[in-house]
N, CA, C and O of each residue as an XYZ file, in Angstrom:
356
protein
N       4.996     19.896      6.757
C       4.935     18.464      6.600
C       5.418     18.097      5.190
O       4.826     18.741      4.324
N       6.208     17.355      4.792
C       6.729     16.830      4.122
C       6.116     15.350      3.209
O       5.816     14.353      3.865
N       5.986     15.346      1.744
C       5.482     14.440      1.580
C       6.284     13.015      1.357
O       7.410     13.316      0.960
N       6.141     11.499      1.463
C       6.821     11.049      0.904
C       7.784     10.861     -0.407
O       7.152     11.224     -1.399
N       9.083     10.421     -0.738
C       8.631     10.187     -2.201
C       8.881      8.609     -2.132
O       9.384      7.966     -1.211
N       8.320      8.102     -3.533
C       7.690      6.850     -3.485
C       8.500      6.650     -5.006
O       8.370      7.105     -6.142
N       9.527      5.558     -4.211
C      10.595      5.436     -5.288
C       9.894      2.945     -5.468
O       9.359      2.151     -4.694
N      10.146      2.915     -6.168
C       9.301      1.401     -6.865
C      11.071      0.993     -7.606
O      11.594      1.666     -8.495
N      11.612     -0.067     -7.044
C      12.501     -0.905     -7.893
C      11.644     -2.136     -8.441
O      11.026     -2.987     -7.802
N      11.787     -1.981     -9.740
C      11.461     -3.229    -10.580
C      12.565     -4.292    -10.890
O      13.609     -4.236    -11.540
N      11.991     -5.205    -10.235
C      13.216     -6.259    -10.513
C      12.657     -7.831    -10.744
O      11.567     -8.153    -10.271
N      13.294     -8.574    -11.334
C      13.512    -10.270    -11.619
C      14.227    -10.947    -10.470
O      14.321    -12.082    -10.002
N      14.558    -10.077    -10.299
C      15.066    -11.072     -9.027
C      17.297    -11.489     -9.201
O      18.082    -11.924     -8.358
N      17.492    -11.100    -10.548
C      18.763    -11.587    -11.193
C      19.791    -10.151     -9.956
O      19.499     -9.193     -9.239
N      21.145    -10.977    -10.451
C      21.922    -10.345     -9.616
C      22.388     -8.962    -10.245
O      23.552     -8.718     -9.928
N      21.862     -8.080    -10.973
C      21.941     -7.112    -11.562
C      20.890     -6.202    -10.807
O      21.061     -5.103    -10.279
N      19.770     -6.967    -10.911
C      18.108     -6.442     -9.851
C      18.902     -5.955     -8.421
O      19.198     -4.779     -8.210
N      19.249     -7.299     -7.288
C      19.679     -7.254     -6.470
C      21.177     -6.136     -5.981
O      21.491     -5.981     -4.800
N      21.714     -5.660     -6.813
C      22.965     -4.635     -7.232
C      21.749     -3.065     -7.168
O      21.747     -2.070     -6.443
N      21.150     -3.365     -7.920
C      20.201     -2.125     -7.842
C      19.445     -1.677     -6.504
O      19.300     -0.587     -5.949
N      19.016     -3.006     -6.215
C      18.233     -2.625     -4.677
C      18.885     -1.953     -3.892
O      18.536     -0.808     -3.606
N      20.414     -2.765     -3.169
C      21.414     -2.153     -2.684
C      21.592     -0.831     -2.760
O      21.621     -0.098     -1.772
N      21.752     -0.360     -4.233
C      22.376      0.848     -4.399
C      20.960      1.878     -4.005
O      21.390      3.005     -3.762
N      19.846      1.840     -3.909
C      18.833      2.153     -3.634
C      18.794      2.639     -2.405
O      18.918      3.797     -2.006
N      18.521      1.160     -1.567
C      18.505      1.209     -0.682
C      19.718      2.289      0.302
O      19.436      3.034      1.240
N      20.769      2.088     -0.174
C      21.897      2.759      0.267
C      22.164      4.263      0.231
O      22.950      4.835      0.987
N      20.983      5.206     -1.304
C      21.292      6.060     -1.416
C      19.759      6.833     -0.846
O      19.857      8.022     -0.543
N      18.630      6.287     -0.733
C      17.574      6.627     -0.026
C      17.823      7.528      1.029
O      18.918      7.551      1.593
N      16.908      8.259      1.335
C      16.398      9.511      2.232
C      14.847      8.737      3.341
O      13.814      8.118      3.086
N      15.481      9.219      4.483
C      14.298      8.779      5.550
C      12.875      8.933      4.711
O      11.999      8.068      4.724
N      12.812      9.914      4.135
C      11.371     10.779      3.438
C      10.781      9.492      2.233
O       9.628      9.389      1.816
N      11.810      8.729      1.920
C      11.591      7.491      0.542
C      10.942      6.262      1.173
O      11.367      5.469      2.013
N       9.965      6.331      0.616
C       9.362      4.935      0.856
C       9.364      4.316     -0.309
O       8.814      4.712     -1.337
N      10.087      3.172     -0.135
C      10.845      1.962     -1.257
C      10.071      1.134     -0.944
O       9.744      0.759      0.182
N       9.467      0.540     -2.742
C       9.179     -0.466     -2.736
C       9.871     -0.990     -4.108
O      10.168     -0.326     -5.100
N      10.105     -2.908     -3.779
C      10.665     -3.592     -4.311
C       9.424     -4.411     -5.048
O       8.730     -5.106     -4.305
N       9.080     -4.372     -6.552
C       8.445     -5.277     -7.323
C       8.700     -6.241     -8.027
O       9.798     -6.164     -8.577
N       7.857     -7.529     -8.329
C       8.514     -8.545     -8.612
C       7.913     -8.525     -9.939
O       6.692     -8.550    -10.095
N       8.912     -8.473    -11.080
C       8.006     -8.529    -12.587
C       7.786     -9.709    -12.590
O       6.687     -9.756    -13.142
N       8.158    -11.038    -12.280
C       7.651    -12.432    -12.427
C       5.826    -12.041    -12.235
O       5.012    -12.797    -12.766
N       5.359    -10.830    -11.450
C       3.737    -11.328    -11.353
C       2.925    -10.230    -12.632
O       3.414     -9.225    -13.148
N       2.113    -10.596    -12.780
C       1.658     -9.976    -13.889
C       0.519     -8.566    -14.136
O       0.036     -7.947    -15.084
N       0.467     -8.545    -12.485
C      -0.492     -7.528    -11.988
C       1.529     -6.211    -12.219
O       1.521     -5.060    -12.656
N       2.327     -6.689    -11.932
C       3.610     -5.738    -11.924
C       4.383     -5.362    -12.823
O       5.113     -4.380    -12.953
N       4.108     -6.422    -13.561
C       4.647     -6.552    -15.286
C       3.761     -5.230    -16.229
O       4.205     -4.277    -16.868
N       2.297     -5.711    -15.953
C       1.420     -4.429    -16.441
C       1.563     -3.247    -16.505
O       1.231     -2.558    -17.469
N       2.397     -2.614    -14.857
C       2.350     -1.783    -14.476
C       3.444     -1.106    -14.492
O       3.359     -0.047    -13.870
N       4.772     -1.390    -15.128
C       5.726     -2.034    -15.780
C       5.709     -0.979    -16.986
O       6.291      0.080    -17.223
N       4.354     -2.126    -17.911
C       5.093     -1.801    -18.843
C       3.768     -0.251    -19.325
O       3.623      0.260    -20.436
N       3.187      0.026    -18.289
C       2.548      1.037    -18.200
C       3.277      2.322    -18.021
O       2.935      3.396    -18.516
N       4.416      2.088    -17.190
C       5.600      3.344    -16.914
C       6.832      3.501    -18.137
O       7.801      4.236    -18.328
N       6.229      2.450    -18.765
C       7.269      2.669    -20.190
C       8.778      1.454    -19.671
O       9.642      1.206    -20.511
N       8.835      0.997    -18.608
C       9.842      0.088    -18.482
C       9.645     -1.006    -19.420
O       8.644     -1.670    -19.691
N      11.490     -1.049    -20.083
C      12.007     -2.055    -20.793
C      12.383     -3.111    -20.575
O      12.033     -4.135    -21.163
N      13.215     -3.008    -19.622
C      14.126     -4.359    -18.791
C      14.535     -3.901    -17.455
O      14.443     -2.761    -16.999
N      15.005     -4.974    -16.889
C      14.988     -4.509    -15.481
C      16.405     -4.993    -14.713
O      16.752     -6.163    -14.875
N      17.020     -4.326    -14.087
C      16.589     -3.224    -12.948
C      15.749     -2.092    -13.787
O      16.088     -1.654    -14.886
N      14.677     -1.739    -13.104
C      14.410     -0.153    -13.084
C      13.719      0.576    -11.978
O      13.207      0.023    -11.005
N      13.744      1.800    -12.195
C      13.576      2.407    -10.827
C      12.600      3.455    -11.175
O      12.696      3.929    -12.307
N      11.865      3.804    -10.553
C      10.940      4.496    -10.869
C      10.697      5.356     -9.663
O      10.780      4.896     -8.524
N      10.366      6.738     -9.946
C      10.483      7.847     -8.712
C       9.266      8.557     -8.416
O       9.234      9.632     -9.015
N       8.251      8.335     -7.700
C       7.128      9.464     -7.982
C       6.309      9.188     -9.255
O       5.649     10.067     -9.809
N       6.392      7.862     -9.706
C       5.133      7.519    -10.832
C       5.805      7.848    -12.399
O       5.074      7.738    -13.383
N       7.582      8.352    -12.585
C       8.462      8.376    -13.393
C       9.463      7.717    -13.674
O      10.238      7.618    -12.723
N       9.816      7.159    -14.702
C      10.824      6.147    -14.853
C      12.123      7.009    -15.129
O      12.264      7.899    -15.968
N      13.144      6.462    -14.102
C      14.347      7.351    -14.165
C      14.932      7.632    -15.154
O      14.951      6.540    -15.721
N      15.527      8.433    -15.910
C      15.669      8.588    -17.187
C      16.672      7.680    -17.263
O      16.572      7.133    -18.362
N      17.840      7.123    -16.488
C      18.941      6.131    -16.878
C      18.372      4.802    -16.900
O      19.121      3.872    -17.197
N      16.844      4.515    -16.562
C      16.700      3.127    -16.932
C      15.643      3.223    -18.323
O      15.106      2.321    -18.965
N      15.611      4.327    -18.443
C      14.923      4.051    -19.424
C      15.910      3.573    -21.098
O      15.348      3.238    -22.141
N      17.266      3.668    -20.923
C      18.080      3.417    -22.304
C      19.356      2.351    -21.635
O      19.881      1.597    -22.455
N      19.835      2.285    -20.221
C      20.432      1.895    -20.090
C      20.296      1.371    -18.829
O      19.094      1.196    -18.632
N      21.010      1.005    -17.791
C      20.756      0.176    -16.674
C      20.541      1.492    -15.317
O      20.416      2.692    -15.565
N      20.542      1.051    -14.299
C      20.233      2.405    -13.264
C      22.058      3.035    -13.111
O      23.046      2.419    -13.510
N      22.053      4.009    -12.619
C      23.074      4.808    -12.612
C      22.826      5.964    -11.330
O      21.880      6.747    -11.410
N      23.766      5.984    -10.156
C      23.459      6.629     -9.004
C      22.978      8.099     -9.508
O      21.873      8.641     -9.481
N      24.286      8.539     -9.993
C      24.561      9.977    -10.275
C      23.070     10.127    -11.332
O      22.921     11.346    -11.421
N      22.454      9.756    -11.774
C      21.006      9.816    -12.513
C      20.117      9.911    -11.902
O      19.281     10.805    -12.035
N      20.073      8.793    -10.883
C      18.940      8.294     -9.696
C      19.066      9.655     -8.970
O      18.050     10.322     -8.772
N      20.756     10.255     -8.411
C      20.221     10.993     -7.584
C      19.641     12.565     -8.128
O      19.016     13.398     -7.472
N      20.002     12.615     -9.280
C      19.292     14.054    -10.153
C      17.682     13.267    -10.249
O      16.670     13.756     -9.747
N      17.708     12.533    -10.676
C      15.979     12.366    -10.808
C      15.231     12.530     -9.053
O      14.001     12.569     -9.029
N      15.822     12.600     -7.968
C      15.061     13.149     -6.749
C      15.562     11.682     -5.813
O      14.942     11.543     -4.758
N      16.398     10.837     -6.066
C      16.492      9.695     -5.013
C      17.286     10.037     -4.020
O      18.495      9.985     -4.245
N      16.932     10.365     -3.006
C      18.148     10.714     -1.622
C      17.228     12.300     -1.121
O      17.447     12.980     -0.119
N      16.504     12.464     -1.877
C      16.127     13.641     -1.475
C      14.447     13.749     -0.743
O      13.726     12.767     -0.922
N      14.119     14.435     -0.280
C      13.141     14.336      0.538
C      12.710     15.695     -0.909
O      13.275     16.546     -1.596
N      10.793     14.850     -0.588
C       9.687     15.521     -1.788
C       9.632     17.268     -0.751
O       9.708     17.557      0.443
N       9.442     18.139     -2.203
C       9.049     19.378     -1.658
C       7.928     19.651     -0.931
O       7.722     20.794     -0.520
């Protein structure tokens, strides 16, 4: 049995956010359960800025902030070394 992985896009909602979801969404594995957060609320913002997120898009994998959002914007070829597309061991 296989566990999920539990990939969290942080987003505003701006068309940079929405570019990210996409690419997310697009590069996801049956095994990924995606969720989309809205930093406008403040219970998400917290939690946010609890994972060390700066600005957003960011993506977060398994309770880790992808290393390409952490300096710069999301980046596939990053997303998919940090475990996105891949089903958890």
């Amino acid at each position: 049995m296989s566990i999920n992985r539990k990939i969290e896009v942080f987003s505003a909602g701006c068309p940079a956010c929405e570019e990210t979801i996409e690419l997310v969404n697009r590069v996801a594995c049956s095994s990924c359960e995606l969720s989309v957060l809205d930093m406008n609320l403040a219970e998400v913002a917290e939690r946010a800025r609890k994972l060390g997120v700066g600005s957003v898009p960011a993506v977060v994998i398994d309770g880790k902030l992808a290393e390409c959002c952490a300096g710069g914007g999301p980046d596939e070829a990053a997303l998919r070394a940090a475990g996105l597309g891949q089903p958890s061991a």
